[in-house]
VMD Tcl script that draws the C-alpha trace (Angstrom):
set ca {
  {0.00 0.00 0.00}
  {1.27 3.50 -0.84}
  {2.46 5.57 1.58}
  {3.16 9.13 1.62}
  {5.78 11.41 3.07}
  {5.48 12.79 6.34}
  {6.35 16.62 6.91}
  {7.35 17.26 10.40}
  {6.76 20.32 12.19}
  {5.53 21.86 15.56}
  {1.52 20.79 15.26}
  {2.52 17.67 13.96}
  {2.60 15.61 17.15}
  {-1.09 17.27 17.77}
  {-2.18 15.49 14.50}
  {-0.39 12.13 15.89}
  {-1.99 12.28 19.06}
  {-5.63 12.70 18.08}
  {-5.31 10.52 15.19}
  {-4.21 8.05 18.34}
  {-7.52 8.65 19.51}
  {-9.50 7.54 16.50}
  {-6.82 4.83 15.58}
  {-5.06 3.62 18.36}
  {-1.64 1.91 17.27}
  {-2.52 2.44 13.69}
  {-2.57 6.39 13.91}
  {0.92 6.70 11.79}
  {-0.43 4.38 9.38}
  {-3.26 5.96 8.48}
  {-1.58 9.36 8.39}
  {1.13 7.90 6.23}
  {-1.81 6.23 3.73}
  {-3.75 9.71 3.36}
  {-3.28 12.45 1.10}
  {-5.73 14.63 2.37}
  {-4.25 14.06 6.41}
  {-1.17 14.64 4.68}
  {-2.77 17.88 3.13}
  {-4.17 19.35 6.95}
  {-0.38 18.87 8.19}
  {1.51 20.89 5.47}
  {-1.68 23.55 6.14}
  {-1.08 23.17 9.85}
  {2.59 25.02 9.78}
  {1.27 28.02 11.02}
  {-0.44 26.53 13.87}
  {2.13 28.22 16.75}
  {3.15 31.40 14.44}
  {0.17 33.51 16.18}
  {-0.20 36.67 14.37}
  {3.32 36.18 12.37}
  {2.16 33.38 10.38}
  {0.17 34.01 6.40}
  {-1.70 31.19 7.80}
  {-5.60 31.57 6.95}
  {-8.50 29.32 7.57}
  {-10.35 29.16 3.87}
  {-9.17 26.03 3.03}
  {-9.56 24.52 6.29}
  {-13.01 25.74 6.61}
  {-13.96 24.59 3.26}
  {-12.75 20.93 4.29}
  {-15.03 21.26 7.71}
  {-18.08 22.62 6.66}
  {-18.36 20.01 3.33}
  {-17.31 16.86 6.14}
  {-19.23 17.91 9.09}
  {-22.17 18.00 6.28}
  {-20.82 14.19 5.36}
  {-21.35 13.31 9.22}
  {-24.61 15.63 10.07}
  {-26.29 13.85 7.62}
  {-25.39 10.26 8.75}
  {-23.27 8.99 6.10}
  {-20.57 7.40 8.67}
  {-23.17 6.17 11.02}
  {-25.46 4.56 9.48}
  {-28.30 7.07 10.07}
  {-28.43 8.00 6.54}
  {-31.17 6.52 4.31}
  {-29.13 5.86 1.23}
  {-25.50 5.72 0.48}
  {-23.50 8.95 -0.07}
  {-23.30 8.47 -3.76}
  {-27.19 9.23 -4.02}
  {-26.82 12.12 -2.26}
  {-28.44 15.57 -3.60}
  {-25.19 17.15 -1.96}
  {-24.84 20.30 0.26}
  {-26.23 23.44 -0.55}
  {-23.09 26.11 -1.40}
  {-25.52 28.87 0.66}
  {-25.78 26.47 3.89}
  {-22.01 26.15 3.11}
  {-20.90 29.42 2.76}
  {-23.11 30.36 6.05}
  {-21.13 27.90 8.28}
  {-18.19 28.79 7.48}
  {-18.99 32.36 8.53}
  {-20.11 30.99 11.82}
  {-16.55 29.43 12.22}
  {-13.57 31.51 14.65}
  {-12.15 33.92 12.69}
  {-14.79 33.42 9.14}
  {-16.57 35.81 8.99}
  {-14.57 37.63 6.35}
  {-14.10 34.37 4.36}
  {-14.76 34.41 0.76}
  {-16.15 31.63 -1.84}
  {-12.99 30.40 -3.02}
  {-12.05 28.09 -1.52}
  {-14.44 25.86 -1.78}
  {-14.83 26.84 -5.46}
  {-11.53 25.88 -6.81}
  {-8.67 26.57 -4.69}
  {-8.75 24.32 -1.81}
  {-8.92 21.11 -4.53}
  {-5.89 23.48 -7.21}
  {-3.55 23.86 -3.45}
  {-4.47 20.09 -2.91}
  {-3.08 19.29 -6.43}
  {-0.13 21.12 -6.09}
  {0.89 18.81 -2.66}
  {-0.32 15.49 -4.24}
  {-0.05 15.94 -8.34}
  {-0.58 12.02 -8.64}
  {-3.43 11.24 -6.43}
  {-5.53 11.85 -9.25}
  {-8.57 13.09 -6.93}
  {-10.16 16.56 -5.83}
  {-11.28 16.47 -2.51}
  {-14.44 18.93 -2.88}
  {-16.52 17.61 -6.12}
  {-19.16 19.55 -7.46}
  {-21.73 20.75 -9.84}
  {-21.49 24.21 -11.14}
  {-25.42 24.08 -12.50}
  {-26.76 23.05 -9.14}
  {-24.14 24.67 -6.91}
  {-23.94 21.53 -4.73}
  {-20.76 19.97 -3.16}
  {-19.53 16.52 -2.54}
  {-16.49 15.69 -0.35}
  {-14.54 13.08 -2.56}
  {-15.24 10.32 -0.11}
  {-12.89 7.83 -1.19}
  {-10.25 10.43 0.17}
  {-12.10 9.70 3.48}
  {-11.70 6.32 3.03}
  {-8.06 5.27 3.92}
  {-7.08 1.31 3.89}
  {-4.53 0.25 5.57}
  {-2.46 -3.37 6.35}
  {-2.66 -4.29 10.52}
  {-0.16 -6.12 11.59}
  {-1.86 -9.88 10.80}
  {-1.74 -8.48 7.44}
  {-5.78 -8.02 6.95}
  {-6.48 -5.13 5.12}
  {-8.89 -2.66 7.13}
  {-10.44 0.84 5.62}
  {-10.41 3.33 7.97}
  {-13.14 6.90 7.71}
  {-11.00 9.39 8.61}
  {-13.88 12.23 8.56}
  {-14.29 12.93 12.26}
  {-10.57 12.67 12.65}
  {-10.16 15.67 9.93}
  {-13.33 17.40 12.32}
  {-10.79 17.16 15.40}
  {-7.56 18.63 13.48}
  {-9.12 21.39 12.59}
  {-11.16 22.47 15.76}
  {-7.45 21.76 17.30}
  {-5.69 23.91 14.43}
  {-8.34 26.34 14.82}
  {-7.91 26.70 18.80}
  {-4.22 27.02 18.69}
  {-4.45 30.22 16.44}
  {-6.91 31.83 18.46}
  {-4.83 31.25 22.07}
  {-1.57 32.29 19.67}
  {-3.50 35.28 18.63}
  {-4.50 36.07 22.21}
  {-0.63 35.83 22.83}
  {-0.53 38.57 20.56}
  {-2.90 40.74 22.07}
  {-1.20 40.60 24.84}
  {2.09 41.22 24.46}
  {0.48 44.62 22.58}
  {-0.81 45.22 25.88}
  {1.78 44.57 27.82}
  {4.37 46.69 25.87}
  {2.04 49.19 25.92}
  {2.01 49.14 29.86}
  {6.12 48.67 30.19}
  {7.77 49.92 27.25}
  {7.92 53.60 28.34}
  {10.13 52.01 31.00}
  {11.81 50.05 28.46}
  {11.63 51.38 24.74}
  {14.23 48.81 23.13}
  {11.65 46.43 24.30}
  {8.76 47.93 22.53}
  {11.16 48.49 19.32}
  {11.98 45.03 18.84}
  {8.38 44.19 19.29}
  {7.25 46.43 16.37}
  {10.65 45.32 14.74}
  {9.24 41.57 15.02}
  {5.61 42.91 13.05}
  {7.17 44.52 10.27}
  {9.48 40.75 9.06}
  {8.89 39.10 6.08}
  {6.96 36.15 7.59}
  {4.19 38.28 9.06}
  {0.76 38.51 8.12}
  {0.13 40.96 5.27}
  {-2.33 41.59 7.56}
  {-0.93 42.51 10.41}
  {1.91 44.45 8.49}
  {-0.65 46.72 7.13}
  {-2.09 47.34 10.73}
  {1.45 48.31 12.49}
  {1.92 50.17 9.26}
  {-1.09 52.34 9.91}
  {-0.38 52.35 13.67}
  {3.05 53.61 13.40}
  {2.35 55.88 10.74}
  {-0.90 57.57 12.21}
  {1.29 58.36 15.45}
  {4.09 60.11 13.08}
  {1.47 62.33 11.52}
  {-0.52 63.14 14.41}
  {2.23 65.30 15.30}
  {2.58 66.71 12.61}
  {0.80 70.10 11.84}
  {-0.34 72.51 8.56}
  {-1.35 75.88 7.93}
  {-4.57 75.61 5.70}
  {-7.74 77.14 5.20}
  {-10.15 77.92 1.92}
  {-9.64 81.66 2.04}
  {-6.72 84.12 2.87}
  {-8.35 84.91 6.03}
  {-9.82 81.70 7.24}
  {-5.73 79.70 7.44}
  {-5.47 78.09 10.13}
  {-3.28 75.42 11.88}
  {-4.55 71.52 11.47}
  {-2.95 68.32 12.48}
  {-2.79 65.97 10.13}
  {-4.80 62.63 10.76}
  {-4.39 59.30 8.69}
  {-7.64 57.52 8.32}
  {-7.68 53.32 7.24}
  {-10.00 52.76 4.83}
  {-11.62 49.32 5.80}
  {-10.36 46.40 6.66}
  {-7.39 44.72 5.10}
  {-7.41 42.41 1.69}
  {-3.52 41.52 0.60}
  {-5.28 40.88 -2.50}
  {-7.52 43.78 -3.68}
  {-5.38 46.79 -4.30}
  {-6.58 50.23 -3.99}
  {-5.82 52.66 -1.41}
  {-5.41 51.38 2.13}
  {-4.81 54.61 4.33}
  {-6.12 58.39 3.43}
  {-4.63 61.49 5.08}
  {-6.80 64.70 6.28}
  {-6.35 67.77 5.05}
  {-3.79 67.11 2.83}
  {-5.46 64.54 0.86}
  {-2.53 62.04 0.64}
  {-3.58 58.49 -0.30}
  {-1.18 55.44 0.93}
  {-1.31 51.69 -0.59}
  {0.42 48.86 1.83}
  {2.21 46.45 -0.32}
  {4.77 43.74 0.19}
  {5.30 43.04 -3.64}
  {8.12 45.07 -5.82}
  {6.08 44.53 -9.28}
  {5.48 47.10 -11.40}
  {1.89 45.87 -12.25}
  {0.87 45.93 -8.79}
  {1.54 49.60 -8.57}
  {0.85 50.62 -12.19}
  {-2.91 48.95 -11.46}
  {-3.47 50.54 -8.01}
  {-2.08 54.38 -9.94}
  {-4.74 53.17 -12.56}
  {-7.35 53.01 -10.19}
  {-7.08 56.70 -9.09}
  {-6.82 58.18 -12.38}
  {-3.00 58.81 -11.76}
  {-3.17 60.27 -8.76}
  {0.16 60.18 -6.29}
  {0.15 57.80 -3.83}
  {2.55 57.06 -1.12}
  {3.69 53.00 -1.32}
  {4.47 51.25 1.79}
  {6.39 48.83 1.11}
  {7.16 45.41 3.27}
  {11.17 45.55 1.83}
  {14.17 46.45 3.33}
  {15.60 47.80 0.45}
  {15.91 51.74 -0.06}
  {13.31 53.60 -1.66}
  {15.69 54.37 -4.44}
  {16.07 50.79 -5.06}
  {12.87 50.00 -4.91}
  {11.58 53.09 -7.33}
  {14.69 52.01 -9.49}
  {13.72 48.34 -9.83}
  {10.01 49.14 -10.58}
  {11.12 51.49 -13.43}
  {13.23 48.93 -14.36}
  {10.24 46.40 -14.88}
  {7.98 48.85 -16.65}
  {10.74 50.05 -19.06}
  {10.86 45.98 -19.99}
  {6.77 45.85 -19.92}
  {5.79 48.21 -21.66}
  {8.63 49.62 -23.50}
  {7.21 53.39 -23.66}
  {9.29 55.96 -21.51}
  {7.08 58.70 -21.62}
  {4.06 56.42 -20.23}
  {6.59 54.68 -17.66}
  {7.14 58.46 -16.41}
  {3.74 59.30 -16.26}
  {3.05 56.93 -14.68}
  {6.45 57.06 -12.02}
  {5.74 60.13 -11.52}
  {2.21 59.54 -9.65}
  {4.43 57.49 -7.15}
  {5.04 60.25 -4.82}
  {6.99 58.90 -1.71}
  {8.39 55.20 -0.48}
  {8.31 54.43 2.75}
  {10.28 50.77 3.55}
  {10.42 48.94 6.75}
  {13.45 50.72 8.19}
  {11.53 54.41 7.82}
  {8.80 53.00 9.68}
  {11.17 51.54 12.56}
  {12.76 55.04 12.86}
  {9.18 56.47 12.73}
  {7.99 54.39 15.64}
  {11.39 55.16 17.19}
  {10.44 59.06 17.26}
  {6.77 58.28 18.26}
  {7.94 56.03 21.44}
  {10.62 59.24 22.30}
  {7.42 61.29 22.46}
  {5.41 59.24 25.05}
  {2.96 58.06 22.20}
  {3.68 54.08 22.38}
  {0.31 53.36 24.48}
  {-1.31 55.13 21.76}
  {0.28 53.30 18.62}
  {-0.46 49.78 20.52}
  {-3.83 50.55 21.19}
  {-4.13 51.10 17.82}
  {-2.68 47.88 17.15}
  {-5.08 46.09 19.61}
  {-7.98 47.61 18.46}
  {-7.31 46.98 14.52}
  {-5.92 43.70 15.08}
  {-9.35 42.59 17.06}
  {-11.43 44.42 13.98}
  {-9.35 42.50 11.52}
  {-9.61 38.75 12.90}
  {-13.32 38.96 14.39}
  {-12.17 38.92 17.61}
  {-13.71 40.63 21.07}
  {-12.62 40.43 24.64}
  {-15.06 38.06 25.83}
  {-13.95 35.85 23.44}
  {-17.06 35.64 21.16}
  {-16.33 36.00 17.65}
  {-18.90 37.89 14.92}
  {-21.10 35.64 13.76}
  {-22.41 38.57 10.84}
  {-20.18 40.49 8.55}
  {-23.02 43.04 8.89}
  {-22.86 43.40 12.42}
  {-22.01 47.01 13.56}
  {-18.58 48.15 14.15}
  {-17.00 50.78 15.86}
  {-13.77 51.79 13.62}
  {-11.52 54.30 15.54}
  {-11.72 56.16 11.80}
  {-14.08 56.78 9.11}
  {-14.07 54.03 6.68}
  {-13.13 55.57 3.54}
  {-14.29 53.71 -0.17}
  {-12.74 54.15 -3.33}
  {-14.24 53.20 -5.88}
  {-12.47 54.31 -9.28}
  {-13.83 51.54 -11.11}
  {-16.98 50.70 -12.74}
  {-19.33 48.76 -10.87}
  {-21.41 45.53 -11.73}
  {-25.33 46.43 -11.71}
  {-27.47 43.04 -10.66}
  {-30.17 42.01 -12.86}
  {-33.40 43.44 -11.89}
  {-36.91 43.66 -14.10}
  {-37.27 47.17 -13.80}
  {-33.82 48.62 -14.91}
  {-33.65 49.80 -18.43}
  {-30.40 48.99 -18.87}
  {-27.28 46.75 -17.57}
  {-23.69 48.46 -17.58}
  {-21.06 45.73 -17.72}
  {-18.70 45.46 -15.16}
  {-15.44 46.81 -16.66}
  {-11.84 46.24 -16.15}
  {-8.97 48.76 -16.84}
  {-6.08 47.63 -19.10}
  {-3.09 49.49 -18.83}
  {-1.17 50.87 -22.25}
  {1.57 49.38 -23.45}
  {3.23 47.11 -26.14}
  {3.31 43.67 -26.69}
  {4.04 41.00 -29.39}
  {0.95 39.86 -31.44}
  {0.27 36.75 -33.61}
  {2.05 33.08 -33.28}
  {3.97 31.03 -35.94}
  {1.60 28.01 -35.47}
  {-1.24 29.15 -38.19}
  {-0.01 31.47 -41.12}
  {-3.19 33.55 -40.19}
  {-1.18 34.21 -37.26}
  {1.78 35.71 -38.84}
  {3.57 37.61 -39.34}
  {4.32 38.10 -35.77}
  {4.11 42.14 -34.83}
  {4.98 44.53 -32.52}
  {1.89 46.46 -31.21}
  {1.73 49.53 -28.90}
  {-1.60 50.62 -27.52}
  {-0.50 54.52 -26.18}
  {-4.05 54.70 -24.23}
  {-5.64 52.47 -22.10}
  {-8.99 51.34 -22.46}
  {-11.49 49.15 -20.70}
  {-12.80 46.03 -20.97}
  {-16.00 43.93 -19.90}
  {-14.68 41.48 -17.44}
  {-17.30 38.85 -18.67}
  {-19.02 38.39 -22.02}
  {-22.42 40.17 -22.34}
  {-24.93 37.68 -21.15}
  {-28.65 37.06 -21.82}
  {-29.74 38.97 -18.86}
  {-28.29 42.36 -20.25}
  {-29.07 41.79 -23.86}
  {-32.59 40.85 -23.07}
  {-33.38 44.72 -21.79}
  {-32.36 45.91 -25.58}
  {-34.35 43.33 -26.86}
  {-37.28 45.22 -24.42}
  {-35.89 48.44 -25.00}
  {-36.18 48.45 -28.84}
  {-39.04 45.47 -29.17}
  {-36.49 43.17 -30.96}
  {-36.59 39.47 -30.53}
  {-34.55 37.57 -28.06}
  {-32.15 35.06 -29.57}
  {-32.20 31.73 -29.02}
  {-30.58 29.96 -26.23}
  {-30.56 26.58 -27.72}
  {-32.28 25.02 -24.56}
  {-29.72 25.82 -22.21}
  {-30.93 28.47 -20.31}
  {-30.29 32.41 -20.32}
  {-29.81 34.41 -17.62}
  {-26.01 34.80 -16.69}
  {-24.82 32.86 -19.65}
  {-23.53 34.05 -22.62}
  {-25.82 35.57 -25.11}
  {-25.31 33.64 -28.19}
  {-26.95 33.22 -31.70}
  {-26.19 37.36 -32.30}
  {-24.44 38.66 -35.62}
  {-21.98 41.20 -35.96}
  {-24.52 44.04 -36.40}
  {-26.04 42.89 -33.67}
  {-23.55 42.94 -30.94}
  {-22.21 46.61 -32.53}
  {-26.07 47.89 -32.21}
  {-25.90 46.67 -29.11}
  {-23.09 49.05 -28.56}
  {-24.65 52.02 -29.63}
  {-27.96 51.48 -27.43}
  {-26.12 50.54 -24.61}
  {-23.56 54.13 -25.51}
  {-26.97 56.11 -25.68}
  {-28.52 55.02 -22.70}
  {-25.54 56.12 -20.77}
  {-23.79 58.95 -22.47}
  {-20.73 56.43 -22.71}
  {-18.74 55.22 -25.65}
  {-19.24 51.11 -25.54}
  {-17.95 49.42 -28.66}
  {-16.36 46.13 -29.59}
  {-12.70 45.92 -28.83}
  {-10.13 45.63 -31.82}
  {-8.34 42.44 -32.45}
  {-5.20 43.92 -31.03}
  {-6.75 44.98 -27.87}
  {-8.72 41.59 -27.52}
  {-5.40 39.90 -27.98}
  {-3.27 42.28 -25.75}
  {-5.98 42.48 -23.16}
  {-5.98 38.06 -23.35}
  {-2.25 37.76 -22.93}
  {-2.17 40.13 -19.68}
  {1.48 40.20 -19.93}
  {2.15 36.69 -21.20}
  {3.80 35.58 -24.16}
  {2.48 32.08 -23.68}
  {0.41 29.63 -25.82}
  {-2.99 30.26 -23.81}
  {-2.77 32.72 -21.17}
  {-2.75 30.02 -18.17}
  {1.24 29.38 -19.62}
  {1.90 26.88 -22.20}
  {0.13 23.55 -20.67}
  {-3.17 23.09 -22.49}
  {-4.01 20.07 -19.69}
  {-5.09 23.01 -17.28}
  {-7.92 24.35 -19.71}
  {-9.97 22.72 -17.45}
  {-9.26 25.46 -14.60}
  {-9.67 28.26 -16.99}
  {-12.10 27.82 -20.10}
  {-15.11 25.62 -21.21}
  {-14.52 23.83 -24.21}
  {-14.72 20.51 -25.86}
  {-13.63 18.57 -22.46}
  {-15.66 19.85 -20.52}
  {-18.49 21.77 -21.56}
  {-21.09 19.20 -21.58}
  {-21.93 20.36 -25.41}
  {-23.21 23.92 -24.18}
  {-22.65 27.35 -22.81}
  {-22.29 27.62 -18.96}
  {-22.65 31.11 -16.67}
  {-19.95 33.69 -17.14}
  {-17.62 33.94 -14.57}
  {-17.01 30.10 -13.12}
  {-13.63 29.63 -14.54}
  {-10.09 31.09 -13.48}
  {-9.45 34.13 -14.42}
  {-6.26 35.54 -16.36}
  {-4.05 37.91 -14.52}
  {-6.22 41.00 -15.81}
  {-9.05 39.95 -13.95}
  {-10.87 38.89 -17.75}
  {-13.06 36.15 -17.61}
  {-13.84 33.14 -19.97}
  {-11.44 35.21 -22.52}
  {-10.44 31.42 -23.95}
  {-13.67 29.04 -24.39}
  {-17.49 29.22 -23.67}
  {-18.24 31.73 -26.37}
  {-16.45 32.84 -29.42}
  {-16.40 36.56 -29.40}
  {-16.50 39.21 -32.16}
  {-14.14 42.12 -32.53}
  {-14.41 45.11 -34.71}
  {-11.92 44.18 -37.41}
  {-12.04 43.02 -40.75}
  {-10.56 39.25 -41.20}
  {-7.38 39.48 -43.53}
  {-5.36 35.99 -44.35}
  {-2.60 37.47 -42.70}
  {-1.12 40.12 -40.90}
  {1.19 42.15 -43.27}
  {-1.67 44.58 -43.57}
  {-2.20 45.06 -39.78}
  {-1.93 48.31 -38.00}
  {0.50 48.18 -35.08}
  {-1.11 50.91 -32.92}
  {-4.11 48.57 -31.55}
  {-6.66 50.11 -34.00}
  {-9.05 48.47 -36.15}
  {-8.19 46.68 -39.77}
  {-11.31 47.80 -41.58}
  {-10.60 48.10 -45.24}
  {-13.04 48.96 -47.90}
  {-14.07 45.60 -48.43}
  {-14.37 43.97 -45.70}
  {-16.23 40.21 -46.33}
  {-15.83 38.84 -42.80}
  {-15.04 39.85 -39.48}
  {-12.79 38.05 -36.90}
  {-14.01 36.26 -33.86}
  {-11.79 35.19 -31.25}
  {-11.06 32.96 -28.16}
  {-13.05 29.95 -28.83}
  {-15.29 28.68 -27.24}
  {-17.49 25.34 -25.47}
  {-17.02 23.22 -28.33}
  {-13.25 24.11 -29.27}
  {-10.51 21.96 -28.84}
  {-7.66 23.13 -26.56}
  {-5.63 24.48 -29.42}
  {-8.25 26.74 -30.09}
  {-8.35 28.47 -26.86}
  {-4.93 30.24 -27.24}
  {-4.21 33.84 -26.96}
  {-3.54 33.94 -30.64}
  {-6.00 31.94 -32.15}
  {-8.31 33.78 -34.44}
  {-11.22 32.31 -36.46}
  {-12.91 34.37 -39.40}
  {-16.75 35.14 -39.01}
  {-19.48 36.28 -41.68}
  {-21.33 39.49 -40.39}
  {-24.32 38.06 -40.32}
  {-23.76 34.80 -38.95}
  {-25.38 33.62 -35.95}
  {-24.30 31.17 -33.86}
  {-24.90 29.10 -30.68}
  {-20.89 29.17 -29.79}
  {-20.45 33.02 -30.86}
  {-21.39 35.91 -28.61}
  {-19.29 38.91 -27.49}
  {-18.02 41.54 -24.97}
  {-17.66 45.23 -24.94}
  {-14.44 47.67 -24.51}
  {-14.47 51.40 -23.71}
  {-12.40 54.24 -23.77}
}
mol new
graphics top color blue
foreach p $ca { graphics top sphere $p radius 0.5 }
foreach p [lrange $ca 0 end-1] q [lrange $ca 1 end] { graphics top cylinder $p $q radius 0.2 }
display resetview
């Protein structure tokens, strides 16, 4: 029987001893026989870091809720009426709502238990061959994989016995889950505590804050010292303003957080009164990252704090650096440079906490801590975590939104019209075509100087239906599958670009199709790859519906990966029209993103493939011709905008 390597580390002997419990003498056994055991202990590591660790409890939570449904419902027992493979499975909403009942959940998101608890799974055990969450993407039910549960193992008279290791998996992570929390409340205590002494002993309290600001902290808990330290500095700090000549007068400067924390979500973490300074936390020294979050204020400065040790001339050097190599433009890499308007690296915020602690503030930057730290993880003095995300809370600030971008309008029968959501590419230059179809070729430099939007999904049946309304047209046909937030499908070319123009008139904005060159450029996201996963067409599955998994139809936007633009279903689902003409070639093409639209123009081009393409269909490159007034159940489209 196979066994699998054992990884070692401080909660490990915490796994041995409950498995002990469930298993007596064959505890190691079974550990050794199970991925997904072996899976809890590598995302157990973290169990002793307290705040320190990047630790978080999605995956683990996804695991629990979809098992402890496995046992409520009597599958281990007994109790159930059928066997587990007749099961209806769990509901994703009862799923989603436990998990938010769990210690430190409330904030959790949906994907984990959408994709990337089973991709991190993958990545530990590439030849088990099985996901541990299974489930159907038209029902939104879930399955735990229970032959993962099911671990088989040789006792020492050599019978084979089959272990269930599901309330087991319950136990490790109610243990995993406690040991955080008492870590955490290690945490909050040593705050407190340095708060009380360190005036008596300041090297004390720097090495604490020294400790927060490492490389193996929490991005979490980075951004909260951050803001701590940094609030202190300024609140010393004063200016001379006023809105007339006579009215100047003297105002500290306060630093507000905007919200809670998200490593993930860019935008502007930390907003200064009266000066109107913005500040974005990072711990990342690529250019994208801070090219996307200057995007998303229309190019307004912000000051970067950075989780890096290196100067800020080193770090403003190695991002121009990047963006010279990007996007090969100087005069948009200074633009854009120049909207970076001050870097402040761990070792400015050590000497700023320095200064603040020399001025008597230190209770006030820990309190900050304390009280940001229990706003962050859910967590209240009498030890009762939220069980709402709604719930009120008291912020020591304003909360403070940006919202630069576009925002997604819901489906509702009285609107007259649906704005897509839309997501901002950034100008630049990039390589277009492939050699692997000589409509593909030549292969071309093309620099886009502006940046544009583009719809982060295709249009789907639920916005195209209020034009249909609007303008007494008929719906298309959905081929049986359904409408709502699929695809709309069976439109021609003049369709989807009248589309355009009702949409552009309802709003007063300029929709359109995108040209090839921005579909293409937009697709890539950077990469010079086959498909805009990388070059391995085996993980279409993750990103696209196609041939291998489709089913034979269209399925809801927005269920597969994205690419690193945030553009979804950009390879598969739906073929998708573009503005230009289709040419045999491209010796013809422009090679400053606009449109090929000669004369005579016979066909247009439709790209990305789509639910009944083969893999080789779904790359960046791939371009198919289309008549204009061909209709299609595999052809749809999305819109751009300047």
């Amino acid at each position: 029987m196979f066994k699998f390597e054992i990884t070692h580390h401080a909660f490990t002997p915490l796994i041995i001893d409950i498995l002990e419990t469930h298993f007596g003498e064959y505890a190691k056994d079974v550990f050794q026989a199970s991925p997904l055991l072996g899976y809890l202990n590598n995302k157990t590591k973290a169990a002793n870091s307290g705040s320190k660790a990047r630790g978080a409890f999605a995956n683990h939570y996804a695991l629990y809720v979809i098992i402890e449904d496995y046992l409520n419902k009597g599958f281990l027992d007994g109790s159930a009426k059928f066997p587990y493979s007749q099961y209806e499975g769990a509901r994703f909403s009862d799923l989603f709502r436990r998990q938010r009942e769990l210690p430190f959940g409330t904030k959790l998101q949906n994907h984990a238990l959408n994709a990337r608890l089973n991709d991190e799974f993958k990545k530990f055990y590439p030849t088990v061959g099985k996901q541990p969450i299974v489930r159907d993407v038209e029902t939104q039910r879930y399955w735990i994989q229970e032959d993962l549960l099911q671990v088989q193992i040789r006792k020492i008279d050599g019978k084979d016995c089959t272990y269930n290791i599901a309330p087991a998996i319950i136990d490790i992570i109610d243990a995993y889950v406690d040991t955080k929390k008492r870590a955490f409340e290690g945490f909050l205590e040593a705050c407190r505590k340095i708060a009380d002494l360190g005036s008596e002993n300041p090297t004390e309290a720097l090495e604490f804050v020294v400790q927060q600001l490492k490389p193996n902290v929490d991005a979490r808990v980075f951004e909260i010292v951050s803001y701590a330290v940094l609030k202190a500095k300024y609140g010393q700090q004063t200016v001379w303003i006023g809105d007339t000549k006579n009215s100047v007068a003297e105002q500290a400067l306060v630093l507000y957080k905007t919200g809670r924390t998200n490593a993930n979500d860019g935008g502007i973490d930390f907003v200064m009164k009266p000066l109107g300074r913005f500040f974005q936390v990072t711990e990342t020294i690529d250019v994208g990252k801070y090219f996307l979050d200057i995007d998303k204020v229309q190019r307004f400065p912000i000051t970067f704090v950075v989780k890096s040790d290196e100067s800020a001339e080193q770090i403003r050097s190695a991002i121009r650096v990047q963006a010279i190599a990007k996007y090969k433009i100087e005069t948009i890499v200074d633009s854009y440079m120049a909207a970076v308007e001050e870097i402040i690296n761990v070792q400015d915020l050590i000497a700023a906490f320095a200064v603040v602690v020399e001025s008597g503030k230190l209770h006030e930057v820990m309190d900050e801590i304390v009280m940001q730290s229990k706003l962050e993880f859910n967590y209240n003095d009498d030890e009762e975590l939220e069980a709402d995300e709604n719930s009120p809370t008291v912020l020591s600030t304003p909360a403070v939104v940006a919202t630069p971008q576009p925002t997604p309008v819901a489906p509702h029968p009285t609107l007259a019209y649906i704005e897509p959501e839309l997501v901002r590419i950034l100008a630049g230059r990039f390589m277009m075509g492939s050699k692997e179809y000589e409509d593909e070729q030549p292969i071309h430099p093309v620099t886009l100087a502006q940046p544009f939007y583009l719809g982060k999904y295709p249009v789907t049946f639920d916005e195209y239906a209020l034009y249909v309304q609007a303008t007494q047209g008929q719906l298309p046909d959905d081929s049986g599958w359904g409408m709502g937030k699929r695809p709309v499908i069976n439109v021609c070319w003049q369709e989807a670009t009248d589309y355009a123009a009702w949409l552009g008139a309802q709003t007063g904005k300029a929709y359109r199709l995108p040209t090839e060159a921005e579909w293409e450029y937009a697709c890539r996201a950077g990469e010079d790859s086959r498909f805009y996963w990388g070059d391995n067409e085996q993980k279409a599955t993750d990103y696209a519906w196609f041939s291998g998994n489709s089913g034979g139809k269209t399925h809801p936007v927005g269920e597969k990966c994205p690419n690193e633009s945030g553009l979804y279903d950009m390879a598969g689902n739906v073929w998708e029209w573009v503005q230009d003409c289709y040419q045999e070639n491209y010796k013809q093409a422009p090679i400053d993103g606009t449109a090929f639209e000669p004369a005579n123009c016979a066909a247009r081009v439709v790209r990305g493939g789509s639910w009944d393409s083969i893999p080789n269909f779904l790359r960046s490159a791939d371009r198919y011709r289309g008549y204009p007034n061909r209709r299609n159940d595999n052809l749809g489209f999305r819109l751009a905008q300047d």
